[in-house]
C-alpha positions in Angstrom: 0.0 0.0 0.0 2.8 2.3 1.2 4.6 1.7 -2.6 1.0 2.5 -4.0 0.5 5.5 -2.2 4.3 6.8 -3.0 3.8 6.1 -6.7 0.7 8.0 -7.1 2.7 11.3 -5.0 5.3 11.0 -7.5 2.7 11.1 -10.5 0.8 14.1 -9.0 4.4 15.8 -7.9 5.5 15.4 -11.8 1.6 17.0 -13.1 2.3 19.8 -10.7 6.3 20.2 -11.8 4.7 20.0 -15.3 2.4 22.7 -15.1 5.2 25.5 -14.5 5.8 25.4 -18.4 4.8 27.8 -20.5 1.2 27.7 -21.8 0.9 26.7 -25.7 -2.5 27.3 -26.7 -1.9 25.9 -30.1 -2.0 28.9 -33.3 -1.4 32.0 -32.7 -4.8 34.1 -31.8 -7.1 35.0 -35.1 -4.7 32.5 -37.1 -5.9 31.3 -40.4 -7.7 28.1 -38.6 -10.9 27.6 -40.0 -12.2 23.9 -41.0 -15.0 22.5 -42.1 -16.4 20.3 -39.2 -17.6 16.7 -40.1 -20.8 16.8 -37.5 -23.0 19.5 -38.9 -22.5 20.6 -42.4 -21.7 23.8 -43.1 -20.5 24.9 -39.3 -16.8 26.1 -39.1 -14.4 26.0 -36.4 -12.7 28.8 -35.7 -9.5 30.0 -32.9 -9.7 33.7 -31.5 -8.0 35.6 -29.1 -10.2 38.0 -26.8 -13.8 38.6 -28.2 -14.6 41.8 -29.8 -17.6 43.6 -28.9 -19.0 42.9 -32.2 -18.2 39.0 -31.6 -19.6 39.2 -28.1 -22.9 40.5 -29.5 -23.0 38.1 -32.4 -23.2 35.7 -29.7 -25.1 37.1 -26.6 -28.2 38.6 -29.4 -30.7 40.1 -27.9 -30.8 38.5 -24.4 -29.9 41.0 -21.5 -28.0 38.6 -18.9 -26.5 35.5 -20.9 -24.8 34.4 -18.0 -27.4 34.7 -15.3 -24.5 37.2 -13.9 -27.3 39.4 -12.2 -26.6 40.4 -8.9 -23.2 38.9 -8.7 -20.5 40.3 -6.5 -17.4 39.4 -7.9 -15.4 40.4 -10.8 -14.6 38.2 -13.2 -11.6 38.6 -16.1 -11.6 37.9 -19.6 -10.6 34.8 -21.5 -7.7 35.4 -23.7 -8.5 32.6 -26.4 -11.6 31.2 -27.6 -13.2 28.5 -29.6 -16.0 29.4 -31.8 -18.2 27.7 -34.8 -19.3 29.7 -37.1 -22.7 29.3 -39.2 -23.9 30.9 -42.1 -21.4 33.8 -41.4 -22.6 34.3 -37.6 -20.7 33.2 -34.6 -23.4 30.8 -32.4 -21.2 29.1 -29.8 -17.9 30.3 -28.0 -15.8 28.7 -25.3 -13.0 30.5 -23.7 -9.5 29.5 -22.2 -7.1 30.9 -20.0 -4.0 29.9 -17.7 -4.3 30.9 -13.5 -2.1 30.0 -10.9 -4.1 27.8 -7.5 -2.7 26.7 -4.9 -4.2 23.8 -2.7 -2.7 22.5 0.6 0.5 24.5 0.6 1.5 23.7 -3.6 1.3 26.1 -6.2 0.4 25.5 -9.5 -0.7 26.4 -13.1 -3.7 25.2 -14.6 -6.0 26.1 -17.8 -9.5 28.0 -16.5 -12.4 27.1 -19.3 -15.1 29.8 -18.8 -17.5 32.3 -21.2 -19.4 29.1 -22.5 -22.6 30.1 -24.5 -24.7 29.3 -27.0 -26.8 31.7 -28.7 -30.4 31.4 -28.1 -31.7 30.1 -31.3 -29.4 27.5 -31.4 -29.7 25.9 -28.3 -30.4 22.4 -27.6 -28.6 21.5 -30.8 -25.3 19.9 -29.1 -23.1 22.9 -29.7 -22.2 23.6 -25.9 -20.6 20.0 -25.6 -19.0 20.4 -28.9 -17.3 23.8 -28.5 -16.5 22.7 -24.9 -14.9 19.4 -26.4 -12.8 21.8 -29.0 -11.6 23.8 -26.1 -10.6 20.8 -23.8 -8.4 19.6 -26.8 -6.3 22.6 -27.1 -6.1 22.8 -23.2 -4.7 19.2 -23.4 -1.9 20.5 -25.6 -0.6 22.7 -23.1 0.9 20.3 -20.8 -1.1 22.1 -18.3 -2.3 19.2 -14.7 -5.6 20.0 -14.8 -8.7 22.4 -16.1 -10.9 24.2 -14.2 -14.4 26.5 -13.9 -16.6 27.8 -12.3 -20.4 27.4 -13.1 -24.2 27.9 -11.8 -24.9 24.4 -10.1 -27.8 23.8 -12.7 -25.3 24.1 -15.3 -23.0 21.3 -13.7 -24.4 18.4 -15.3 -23.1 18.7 -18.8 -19.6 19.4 -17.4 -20.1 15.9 -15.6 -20.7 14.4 -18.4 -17.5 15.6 -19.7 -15.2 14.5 -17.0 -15.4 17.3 -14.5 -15.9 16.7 -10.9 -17.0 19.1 -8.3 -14.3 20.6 -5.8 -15.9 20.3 -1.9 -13.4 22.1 -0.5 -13.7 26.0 0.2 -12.7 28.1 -2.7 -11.1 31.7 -2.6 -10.3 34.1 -5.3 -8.7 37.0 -6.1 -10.4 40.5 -6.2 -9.3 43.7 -6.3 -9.6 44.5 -2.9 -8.2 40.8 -1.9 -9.7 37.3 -1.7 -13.3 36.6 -1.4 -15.2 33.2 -1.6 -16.1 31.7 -4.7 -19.5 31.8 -5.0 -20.3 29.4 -7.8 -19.3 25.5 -8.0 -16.0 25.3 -9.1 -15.1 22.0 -10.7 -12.4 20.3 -12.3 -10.7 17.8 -14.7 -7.3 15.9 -15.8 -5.6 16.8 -19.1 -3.6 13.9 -18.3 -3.7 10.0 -18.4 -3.2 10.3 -14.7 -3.5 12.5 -11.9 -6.3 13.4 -9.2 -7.2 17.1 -7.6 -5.2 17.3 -4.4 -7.5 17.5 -1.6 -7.6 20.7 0.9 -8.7 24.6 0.7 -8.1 26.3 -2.9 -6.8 29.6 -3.4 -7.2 31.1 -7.0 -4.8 34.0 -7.7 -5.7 36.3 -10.1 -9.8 36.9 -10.6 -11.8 34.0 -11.3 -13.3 33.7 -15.4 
């Protein structure tokens, strides 16, 4: 048991070393990456850096609070790249990425944040939030990066499950202008490697949350 339990330390140890590279998101942001997707005729995929206004409102339409952010108290950053498909010349899904640093139980470490996950309206219930979220974990696996993580409305946990991620328990804090605050949403998370489980104990998430 006591070889076991060593083996498995030096697995998560070597994630956690690993995760001190430099991020590599894959091309460069607004790079010439645009494919014609096998699932649904006619639906490109595309890479971006930060949204533009006009991109964001491509996506967002008409509907006032996307996000069900209303009322909420903490500040949340921008994604710097995104994963989008494209239909009929009009963005309708995005997923974003970005790197933070956590620390959990006394280690310090880098991970990839997924966050800014919609849909727009009239296309919902068509699969694209599980596809552009799949896109996006792909290009977070080719970082190198331990682990991926967000933060979510607990009705909208159950197609993150279904992808792999698993709920953190333990008390989450994040960093706000004025200092650290608690994370108000679920925060879950998932490997980007063959191996390797969340260290257990309180979280700490420099930088804001996304």
């Amino acid at each position: 048991c006591g070889e076991v339990l060593e083996m498995a330390h030096r697995r998560t140890a070597g994630l956690l070393r690993s995760a001190r590279r430099s991020t590599r998101w894959g091309p460069d942001p607004r790079a010439a990456l645009s494919t014609r997707s096998d699932w649904m005729a006619g639906v490109e995929i595309i890479d971006l850096g930060p949204l533009t206004d006009e991109e964001r409102a491509q996506l967002e339409g008409e509907e006032v609070d996307p996000f069900d952010a209303a009322g909420a108290t903490l500040q949340y950053r921008r994604k710097d790249r995104h994963v989008v498909l494209r239909d009929a010349g009009r963005l309708v899904a995005s997923a974003g990425l970005t790197q933070a640093e956590v620390e959990v139980a006394g280690q310090r470490f880098a991970v990839a944040g997924l966050g800014g996950v919609i849909v727009s309206a009239d296309r919902r219930g068509q699969g694209l939030a599980r596809r552009v979220v799949e896109l996006a974990l792909n290009r977070a696996e080719a970082t190198g990066l331990p682990f991926v993580i967000l933060f979510c409305h607990p009705d909208r946990a159950g197609l993150y499950e279904r992808l792999g991620f698993a709920t953190i328990a333990s008390p989450v804090s994040v960093e706000q202008p004025n200092g650290f605050a608690p994370m108000t949403q679920r925060m879950m998370w998932r490997t980007l490697q063959q191996t390797g489980s969340w260290p257990g104990g309180d979280v700490t998430v420099y930088d804001l949350p996304f």
